[in-house]
Structures are given as structure tokens and as C-alpha cells.
C-alpha positions as CSV (number, residue, x, y, z in Angstrom):
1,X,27.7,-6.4,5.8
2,X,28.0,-9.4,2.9
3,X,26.0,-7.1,0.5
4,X,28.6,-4.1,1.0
5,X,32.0,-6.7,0.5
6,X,30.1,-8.4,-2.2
7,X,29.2,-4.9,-3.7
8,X,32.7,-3.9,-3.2
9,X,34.4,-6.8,-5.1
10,X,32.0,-6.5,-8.3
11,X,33.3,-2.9,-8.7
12,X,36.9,-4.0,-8.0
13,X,36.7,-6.5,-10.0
14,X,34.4,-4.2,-12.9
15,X,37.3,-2.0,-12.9
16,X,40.1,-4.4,-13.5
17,X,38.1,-5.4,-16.3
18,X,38.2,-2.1,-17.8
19,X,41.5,-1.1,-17.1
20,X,42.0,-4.7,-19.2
21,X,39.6,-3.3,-22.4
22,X,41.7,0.1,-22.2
23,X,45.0,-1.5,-22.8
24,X,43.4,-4.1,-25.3
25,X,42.0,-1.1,-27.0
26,X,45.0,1.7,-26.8
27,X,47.5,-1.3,-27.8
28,X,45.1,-2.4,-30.7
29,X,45.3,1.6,-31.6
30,X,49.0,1.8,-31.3
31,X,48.9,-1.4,-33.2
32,X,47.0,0.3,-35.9
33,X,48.9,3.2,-36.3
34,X,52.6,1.1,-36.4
35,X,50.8,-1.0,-39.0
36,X,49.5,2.1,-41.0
37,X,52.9,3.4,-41.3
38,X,54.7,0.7,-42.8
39,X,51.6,0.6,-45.6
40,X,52.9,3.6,-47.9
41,X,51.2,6.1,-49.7
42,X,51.4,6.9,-53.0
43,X,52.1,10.9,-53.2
44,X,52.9,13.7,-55.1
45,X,55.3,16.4,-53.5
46,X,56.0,19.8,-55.2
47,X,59.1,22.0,-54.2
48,X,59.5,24.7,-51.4
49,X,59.8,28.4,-53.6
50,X,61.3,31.6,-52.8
51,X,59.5,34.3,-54.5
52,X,56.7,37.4,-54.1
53,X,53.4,36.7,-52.0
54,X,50.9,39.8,-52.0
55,X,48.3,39.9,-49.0
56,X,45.0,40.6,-51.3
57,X,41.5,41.2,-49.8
58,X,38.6,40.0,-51.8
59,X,35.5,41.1,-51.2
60,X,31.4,42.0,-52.8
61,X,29.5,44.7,-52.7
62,X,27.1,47.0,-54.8
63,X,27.6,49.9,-56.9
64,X,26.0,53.0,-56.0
65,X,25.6,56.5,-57.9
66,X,28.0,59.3,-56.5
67,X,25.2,61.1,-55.6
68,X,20.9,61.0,-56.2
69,X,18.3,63.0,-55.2
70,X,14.3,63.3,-56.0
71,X,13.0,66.4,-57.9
72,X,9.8,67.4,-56.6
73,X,6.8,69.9,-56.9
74,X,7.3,72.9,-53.8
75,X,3.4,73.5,-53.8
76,X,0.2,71.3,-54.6
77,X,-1.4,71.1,-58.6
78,X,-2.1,69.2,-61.6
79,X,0.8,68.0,-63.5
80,X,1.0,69.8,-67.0
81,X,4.0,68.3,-69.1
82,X,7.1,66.5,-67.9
83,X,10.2,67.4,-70.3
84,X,12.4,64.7,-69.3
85,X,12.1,60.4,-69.1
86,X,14.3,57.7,-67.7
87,X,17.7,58.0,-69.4
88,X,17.4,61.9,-70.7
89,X,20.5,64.0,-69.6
90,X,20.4,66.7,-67.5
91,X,22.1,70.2,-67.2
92,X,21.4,72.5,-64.1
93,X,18.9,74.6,-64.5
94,X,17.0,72.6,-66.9
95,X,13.3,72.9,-67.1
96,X,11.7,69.5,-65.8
97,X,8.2,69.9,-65.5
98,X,5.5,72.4,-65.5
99,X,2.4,72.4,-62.9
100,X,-1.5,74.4,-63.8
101,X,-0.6,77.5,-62.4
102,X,-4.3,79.6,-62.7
103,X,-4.6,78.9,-59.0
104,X,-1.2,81.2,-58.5
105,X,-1.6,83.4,-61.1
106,X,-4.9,84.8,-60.1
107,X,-3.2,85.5,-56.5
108,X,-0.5,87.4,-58.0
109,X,-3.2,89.5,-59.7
110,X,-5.2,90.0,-56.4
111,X,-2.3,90.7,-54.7
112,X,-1.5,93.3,-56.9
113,X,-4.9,94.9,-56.5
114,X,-4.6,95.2,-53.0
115,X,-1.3,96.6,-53.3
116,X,-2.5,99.2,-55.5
117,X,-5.3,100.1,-53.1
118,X,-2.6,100.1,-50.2
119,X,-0.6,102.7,-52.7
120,X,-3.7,104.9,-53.0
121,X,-4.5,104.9,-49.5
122,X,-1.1,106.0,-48.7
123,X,-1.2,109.3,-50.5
124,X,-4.5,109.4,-49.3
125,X,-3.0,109.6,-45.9
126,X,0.2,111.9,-47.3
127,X,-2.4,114.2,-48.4
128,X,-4.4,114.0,-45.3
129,X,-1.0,114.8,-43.6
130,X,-0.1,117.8,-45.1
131,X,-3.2,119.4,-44.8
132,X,-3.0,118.8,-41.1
133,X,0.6,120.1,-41.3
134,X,-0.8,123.4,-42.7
135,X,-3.4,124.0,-40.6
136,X,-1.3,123.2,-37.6
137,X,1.2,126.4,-38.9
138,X,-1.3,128.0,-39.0
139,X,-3.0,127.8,-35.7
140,X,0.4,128.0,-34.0
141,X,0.7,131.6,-35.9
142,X,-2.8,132.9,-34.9
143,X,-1.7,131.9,-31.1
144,X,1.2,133.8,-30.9
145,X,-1.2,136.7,-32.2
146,X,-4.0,136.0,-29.5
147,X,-6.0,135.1,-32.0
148,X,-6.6,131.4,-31.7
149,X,-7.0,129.8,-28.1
150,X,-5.6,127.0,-26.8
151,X,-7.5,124.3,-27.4
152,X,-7.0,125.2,-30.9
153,X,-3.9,124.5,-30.7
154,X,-4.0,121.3,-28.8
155,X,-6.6,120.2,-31.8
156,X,-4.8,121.0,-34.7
157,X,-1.4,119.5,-33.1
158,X,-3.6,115.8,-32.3
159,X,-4.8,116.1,-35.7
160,X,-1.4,116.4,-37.4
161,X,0.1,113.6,-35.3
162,X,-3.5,111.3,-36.0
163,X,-2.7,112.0,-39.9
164,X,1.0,110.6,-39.0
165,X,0.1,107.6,-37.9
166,X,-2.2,106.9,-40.4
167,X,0.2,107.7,-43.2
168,X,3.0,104.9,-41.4
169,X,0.3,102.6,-41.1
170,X,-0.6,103.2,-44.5
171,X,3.3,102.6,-45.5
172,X,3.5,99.2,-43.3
173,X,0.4,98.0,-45.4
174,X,2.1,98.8,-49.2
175,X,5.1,97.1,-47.2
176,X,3.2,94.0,-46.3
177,X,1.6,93.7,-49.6
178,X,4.5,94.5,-51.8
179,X,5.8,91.1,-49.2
180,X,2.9,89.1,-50.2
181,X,3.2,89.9,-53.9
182,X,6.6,89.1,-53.8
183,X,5.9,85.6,-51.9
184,X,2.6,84.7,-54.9
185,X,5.3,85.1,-57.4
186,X,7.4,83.2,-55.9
187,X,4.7,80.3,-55.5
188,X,3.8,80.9,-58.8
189,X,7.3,80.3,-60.1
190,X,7.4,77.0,-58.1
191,X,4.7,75.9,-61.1
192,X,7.7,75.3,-63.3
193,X,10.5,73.0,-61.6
194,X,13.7,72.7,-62.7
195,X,16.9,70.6,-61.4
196,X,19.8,72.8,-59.4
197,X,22.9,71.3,-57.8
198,X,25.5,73.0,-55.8
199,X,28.5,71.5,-57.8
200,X,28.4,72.0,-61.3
201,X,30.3,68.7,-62.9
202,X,28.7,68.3,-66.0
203,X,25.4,67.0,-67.0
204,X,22.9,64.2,-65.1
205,X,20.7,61.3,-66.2
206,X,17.2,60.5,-65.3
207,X,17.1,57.6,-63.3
208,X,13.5,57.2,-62.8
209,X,10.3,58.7,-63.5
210,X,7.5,58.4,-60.5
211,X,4.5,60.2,-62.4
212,X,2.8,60.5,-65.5
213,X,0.7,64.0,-66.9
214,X,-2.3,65.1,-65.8
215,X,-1.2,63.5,-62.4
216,X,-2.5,65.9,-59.3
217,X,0.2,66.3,-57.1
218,X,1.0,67.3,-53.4
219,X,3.7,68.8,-52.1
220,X,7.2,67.2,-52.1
221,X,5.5,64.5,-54.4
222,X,8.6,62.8,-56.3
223,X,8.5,63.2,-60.1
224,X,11.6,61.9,-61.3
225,X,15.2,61.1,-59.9
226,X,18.6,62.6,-61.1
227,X,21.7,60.4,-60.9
228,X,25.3,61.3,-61.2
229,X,26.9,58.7,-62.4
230,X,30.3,59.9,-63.7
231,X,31.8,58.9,-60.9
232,X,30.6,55.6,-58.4
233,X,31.0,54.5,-55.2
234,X,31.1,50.5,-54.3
235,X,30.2,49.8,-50.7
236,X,31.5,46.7,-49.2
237,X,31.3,45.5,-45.8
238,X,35.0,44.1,-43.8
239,X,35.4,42.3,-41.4
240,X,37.5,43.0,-38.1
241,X,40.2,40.5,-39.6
242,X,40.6,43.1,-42.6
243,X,39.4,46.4,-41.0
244,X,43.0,47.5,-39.5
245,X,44.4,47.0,-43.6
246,X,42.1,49.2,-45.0
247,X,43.0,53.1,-45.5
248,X,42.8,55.9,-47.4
249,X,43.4,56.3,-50.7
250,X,44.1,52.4,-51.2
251,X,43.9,50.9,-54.9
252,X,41.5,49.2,-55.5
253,X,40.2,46.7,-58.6
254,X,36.8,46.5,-59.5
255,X,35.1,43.7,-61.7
256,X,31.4,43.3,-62.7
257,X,29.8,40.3,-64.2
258,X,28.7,42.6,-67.1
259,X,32.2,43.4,-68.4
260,X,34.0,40.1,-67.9
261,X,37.8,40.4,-68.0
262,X,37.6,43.8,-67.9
263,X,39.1,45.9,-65.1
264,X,38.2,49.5,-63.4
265,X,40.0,50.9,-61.1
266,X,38.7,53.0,-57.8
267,X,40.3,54.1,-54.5
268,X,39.1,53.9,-50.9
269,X,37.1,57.1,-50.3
270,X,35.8,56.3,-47.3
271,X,36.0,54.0,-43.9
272,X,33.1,54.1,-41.6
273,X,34.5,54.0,-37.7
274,X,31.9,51.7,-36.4
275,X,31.1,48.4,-37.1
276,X,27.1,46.7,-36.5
277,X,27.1,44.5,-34.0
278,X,24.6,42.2,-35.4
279,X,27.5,41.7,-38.3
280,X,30.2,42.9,-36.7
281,X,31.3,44.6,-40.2
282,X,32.3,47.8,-41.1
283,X,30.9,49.7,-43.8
284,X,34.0,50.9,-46.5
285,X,33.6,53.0,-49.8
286,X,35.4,53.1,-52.6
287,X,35.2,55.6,-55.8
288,X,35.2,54.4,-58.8
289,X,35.5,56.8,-62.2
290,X,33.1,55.9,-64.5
291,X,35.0,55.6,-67.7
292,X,32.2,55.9,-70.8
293,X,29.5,55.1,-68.3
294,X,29.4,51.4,-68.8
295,X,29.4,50.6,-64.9
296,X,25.5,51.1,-63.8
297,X,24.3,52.0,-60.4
298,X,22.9,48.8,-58.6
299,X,25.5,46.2,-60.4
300,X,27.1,43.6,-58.5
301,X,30.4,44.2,-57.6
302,X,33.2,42.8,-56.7
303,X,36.3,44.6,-55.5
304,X,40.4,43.4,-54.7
305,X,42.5,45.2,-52.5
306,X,45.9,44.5,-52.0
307,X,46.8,45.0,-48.2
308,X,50.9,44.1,-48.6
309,X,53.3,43.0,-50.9
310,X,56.0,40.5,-49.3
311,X,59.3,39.7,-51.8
312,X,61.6,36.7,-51.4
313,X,59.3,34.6,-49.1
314,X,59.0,31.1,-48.6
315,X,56.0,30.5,-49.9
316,X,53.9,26.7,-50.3
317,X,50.9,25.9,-51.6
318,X,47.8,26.2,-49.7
319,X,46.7,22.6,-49.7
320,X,50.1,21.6,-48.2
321,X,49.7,22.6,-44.9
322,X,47.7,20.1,-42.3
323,X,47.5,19.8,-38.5
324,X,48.2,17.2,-36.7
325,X,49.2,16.8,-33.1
326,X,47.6,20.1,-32.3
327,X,50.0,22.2,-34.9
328,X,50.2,23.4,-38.4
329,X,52.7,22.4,-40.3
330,X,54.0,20.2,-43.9
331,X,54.8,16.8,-44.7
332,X,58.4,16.9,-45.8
333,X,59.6,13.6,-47.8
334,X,62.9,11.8,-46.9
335,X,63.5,10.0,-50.1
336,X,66.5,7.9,-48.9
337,X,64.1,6.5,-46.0
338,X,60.9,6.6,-48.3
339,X,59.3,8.0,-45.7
340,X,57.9,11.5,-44.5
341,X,58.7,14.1,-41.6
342,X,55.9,16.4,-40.0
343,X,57.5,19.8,-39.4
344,X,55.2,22.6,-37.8
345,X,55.2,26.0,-39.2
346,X,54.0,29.0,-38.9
347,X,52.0,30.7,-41.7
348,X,51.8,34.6,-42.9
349,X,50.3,35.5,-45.6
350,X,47.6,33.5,-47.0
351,X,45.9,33.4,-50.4
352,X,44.5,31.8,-52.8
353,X,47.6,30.8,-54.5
354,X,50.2,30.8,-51.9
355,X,51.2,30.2,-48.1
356,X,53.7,32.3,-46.5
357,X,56.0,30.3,-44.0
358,X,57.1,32.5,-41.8
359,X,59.1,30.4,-39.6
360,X,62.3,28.7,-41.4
361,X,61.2,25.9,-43.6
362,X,65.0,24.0,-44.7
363,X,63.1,22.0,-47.1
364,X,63.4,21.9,-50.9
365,X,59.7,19.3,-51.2
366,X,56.7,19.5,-49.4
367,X,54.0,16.2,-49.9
368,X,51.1,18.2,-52.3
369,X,49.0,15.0,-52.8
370,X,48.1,12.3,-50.2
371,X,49.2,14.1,-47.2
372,X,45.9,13.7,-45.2
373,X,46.9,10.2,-45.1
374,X,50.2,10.3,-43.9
375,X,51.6,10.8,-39.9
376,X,54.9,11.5,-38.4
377,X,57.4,8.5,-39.9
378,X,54.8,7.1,-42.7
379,X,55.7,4.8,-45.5
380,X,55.5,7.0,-48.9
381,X,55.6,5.9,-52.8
382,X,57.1,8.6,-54.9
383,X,55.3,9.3,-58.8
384,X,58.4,7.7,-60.3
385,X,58.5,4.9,-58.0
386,X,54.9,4.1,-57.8
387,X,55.7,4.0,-61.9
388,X,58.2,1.4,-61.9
389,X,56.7,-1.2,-59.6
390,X,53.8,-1.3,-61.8
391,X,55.9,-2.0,-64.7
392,X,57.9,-4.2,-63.2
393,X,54.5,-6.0,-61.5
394,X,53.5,-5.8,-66.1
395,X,56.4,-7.7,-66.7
396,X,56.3,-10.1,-64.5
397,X,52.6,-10.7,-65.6
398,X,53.6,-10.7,-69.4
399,X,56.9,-13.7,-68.7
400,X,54.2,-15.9,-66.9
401,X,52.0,-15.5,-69.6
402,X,54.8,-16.1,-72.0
403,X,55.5,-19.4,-70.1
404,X,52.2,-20.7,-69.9
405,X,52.2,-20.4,-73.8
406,X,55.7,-22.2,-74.4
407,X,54.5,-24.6,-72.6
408,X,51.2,-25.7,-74.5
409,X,52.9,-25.4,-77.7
410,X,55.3,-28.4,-76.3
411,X,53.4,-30.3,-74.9
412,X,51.3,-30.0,-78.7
């Protein structure tokens, strides 16, 4: 029973100690802060302005060709000659490269053979035909005489309908070989490749070249790559803060680190209407014309696109507005206190230049230099102020200085 009342008065009596610390401590605080106040700051305001703020998005990406595409062999061979290197322009229907074609040429001549063979067989079986037309006539004739029998009849009649057969057989056969010489020409003009496109807009480069001559090559074996680059697109990625500013059609100003100062302008082509999850961005194109071709597929880029345009705003700059107390707002001199007042705000547009104050701000200053130092009611030194006490702390030095003197010379 003693060890529970003696347990119980220690933690009565640990508590009242702490409740004691806690006041020590908040008053010391309080203390702290009252004593922090009167100590002013030196700052430097600016003043409140009414004027244009434009909501801008900046953002990177890479420049990529309007459109690319391999040009390969159709069929399988040795690589002969290859017209065309990195850089060359391209017109459609240009002559690229040219495979061995002996392989295909000597089927289109045995193809050809066996066509003609198929030919000769047919009148063969034309012949054939008639002659068993003939002598069917004439068997039918001699039966209505009583001459021939029956089964004369029923002879010459399977004979002229075996010779039919043989004869469409014989046609299906220059059919499918006429087919097959057809297809060996067209696999032998596979041998020479040349570059097609659907749109015609002017010529192409050569991006890159894959093989060399004398190179044996397999189907669909990439020998060089066409680029149009009249035209490019800059894919950037935006994030879900900026994806419901972008649409259609937007301006947009593209800079490179190539070209410094210089400006090319593109519009928004294209917004994708998904966005990855493991970057939650959304993948936006923009085209770009490619005036004299100086912008290169691959470059960095990086791309400004102005969301809005706000006019007669009150506007701040950006390193004016702190929190404190849980709220955004500016420090707001009162010169005939020589203090400061904290009054929250509310923000629009932000940039790199400017904050929009959306809520009414009836200030002319705001504190630009020293506010993270200052609280609600703080102690503040103005530039011109902070000027003339340490003039006025010079002088002071200098007459002391200027007595000491007098005084050595008289006592001399």
C-alpha cells in the first residue's frame, strides 16, 4: 500500500515539475519572440504594380524527324552498289541500291521455258481436240445411216470430251505459268530497291547507312534510313498541373542550345489522352517548320507555351511572398510605426518574374529583402534610414576623434 501512495506522489509531483519547465520554456519563447521584434531589420521593400502577367509553361523535350522509315532488300542477295550515303537527298522513286540478281534472272528464263512448253502442249491438246471433234461428226452421221453402231458413238463422244479436258488443263497450266513468270519478275525487280512514299513533299535525306557493298543480305535487312526533316515534331512530357492548358493548335516557342537567341516557332499537333502511371505525364507534340534545315532530329529542346495572358493584375515579385502562421501572404511596411504587417493572400498566376495576387492587396510596398526574418509587428530599418544612422554613428566617431586631438595639442 506505501509503494502505490509513494508511487503516486513521485508522478504527481513529476508532473508539476513539468507543467513548471513548460511555462519556463513557452514564456522564455514568448520572451524571445517580444525581444526579436523590437530588434529591427534592415530591409529593402519594392512597390505593389498593376500591369500584364502571362501564365507560360516551360518545359524540355527532344526533336524528332516528321517521319523515318528503314529501306530494305524484299528478297535475300549479295549487296552490289549502294547509290546513296548519310546526308544525300532523296526524291521518290530514286534508285538506292542494287542486289546480284543471276539467282532471279535465271528463274525468269526457266520460267519462261516452261511456259513455252505449257503453250505447245496446249495446241497440242487444241489439235487433239479437233480431231476428236471431227471424228465425232462423223460417227454421229454414219449412225443416223445404220452404218456405225453404238458403241461407236459412245467412243468417239468420250474421246471428244477426254480431248476437252486435256485442252482446259492444258490452259490452267499456261495460266499458272504465265502467274509464276509474272511473280520471278517481280522478285527479280526486287534486285534494285528504290525509296517510295505515299505523300510526295519534296525530297528526303539519308539519315544513316546500316551496310557496306558486297554485304550478303537477308530479307528486310535495313540498308539505309530516310528522314523527312522539313518539318519536326518536339515531344515533351506535362504534367497533370499543365495537362488541362494544353490544346490544339497552341503557339508554341522553341529554342535549341545550337542556335542561341534564336527563336522557331511550332504549334501543338498533338496531345496524347493518357498519361504513364509510373510518371504520371502525358506525352504532347508539337510541329515545328524547319526553316533552312538548321534544327536536327535528336537536339535538345526546349519549348514555351503560353497558357493565358492576364492584363491590369496585381502582380509582386516572387520572392516576396512567405508563410507564416499556416498562410501565404507579404510583409507590408508601416513606415510611420517602422514596423511591418503580415497580410495573407492569395496567389494566381505564377512565374518566373511575377506573382499574381488575386485577392485585394491595398498596399503600395511589399518587404523584397529581409522578410524571412521578420513576423507579424517586427521592428524594420528602411535603406534610407539604415543610411543615415551609420552616418550619423561616422560623425560621431570623427568629433571624438577630433577631440582627442585638440586636446594633445594643449596639453603640448
Amino acid at each position: 500500500m506505501k509503494k502505490y501512495f509513494l508511487l503516486v506522489v513521485l508522478m504527481a509531483f513529476a508532473g508539476v515539475l513539468g507543467w513548471q519547465i513548460y511555462q519556463k520554456a513557452t514564456a522564455s519563447k514568448k520572451e524571445f519572440h517580444r525581444q526579436r521584434k523590437k530588434v529591427p531589420v534592415a530591409v529593402e521593400i519594392l512597390p505593389v504594380e498593376k500591369t500584364s502577367i502571362r501564365d507560360v509553361g516551360r518545359f524540355t523535350g527532344t526533336l524528332r524527324p516528321r517521319s523515318q522509315f528503314r529501306v530494305a532488300p524484299k528478297i535475300a542477295g549479295r549487296l552490289e552498289k549502294v547509290f546513296f550515303d548519310i546526308g544525300d537527298r532523296v526524291n521518290k522513286g530514286d534508285l538506292i541500291a542494287v542486289l546480284d540478281d543471276d539467282e532471279y534472272l535465271q528463274q525468269v528464263n526457266q520460267v519462261r521455258a516452261e511456259l513455252e512448253v505449257t503453250l505447245a502442249n496446249t495446241e497440242e491438246s487444241q489439235s487433239l481436240l479437233e480431231i476428236a471433234k471431227r471424228e465425232l461428226d462423223r460417227t454421229v452421221a454414219l449412225r443416223k445411216k445404220k452404218i456405225a453402231s453404238e458403241s461407236e458413238l459412245d467412243a468417239a463422244e468420250s474421246q471428244y470430251k477426254k480431248q476437252q479436258v486435256k485442252l482446259k488443263v492444258a490452259e490452267a497450266l499456261v495460266a499458272q505459268k504465265k502467274a509464276a513468270l509474272k511473280a520471278s519478275k517481280v522478285r527479280l525487280s526486287y534486285a534494285k530497291i528504290r525509296v517510295d512514299w505515299e505523300v510526295d513533299s519534296g525530297y528526303r535525306v539519308v539519315g544513316e547507312r546500316f551496310v557496306d557493298e558486297g554485304a550478303m543480305l537477308a530479307p528486310n535487312t535495313p540498308i539505309i534510313s530516310i528522314l523527312d526533316i522539313s518539318a519536326l515534331t518536339a515531344v515533351i512530357h506535362v504534367i497533370e498541373r499543365d495537362y488541362p492548358k494544353i490544346r490544339i493548335g497552341q503557339e508554341a516557342v522553341i529554342t535549341s542550345d545550337a542556335y542561341p537567341g534564336r527563336r522557331f516557332l511550332g504549334k501543338v499537333a498533338r496531345i496524347a489522352p493518357l498519361m504513364k502511371e509510373t510518371s504520371r505525364q502525358a506525352l504532347v507534340e508539337i510541329e515545328i517548320i524547319n526553316e533552312n534545315q538548321l534544327l536536327k532530329p535528336g537536339m535538345f529542346a526546349r519549348v514555351l507555351i503560353e497558357f493565358e495572358k492576364r492584363d491590369a493584375v496585381t502582380v509582386v515579385p516572387p520572392g516576396t511572398i512567405v508563410k507564416r502562421y499556416g498562410k501565404q501572404g507579404v510583409f507590408v511596411p508601416v513606415e510611420q510605426k517602422g514596423t511591418v504587417r503580415f497580410v495573407p493572400v492569395t496567389v494566381g498566376v505564377v512565374n518566373e518574374d511575377q506573382v499574381e495576387i488575386v485577392s485585394p492587396l491595398k498596399a503600395k510596398n511589399v518587404v523584397s529583402v529581409g522578410q524571412h526574418l521578420l513576423e507579424d509587428g517586427s521592428a524594420i530599418l528602411l535603406p534610407g534610414k539604415v543610411q543615415s544612422q551609420k552616418s550619423s554613428k561616422k560623425i560621431n566617431k570623427e568629433g571624438v576623434i577630433r577631440g582627442v586631438i585638440k586636446d594633445a595639442e594643449k596639453k603640448k
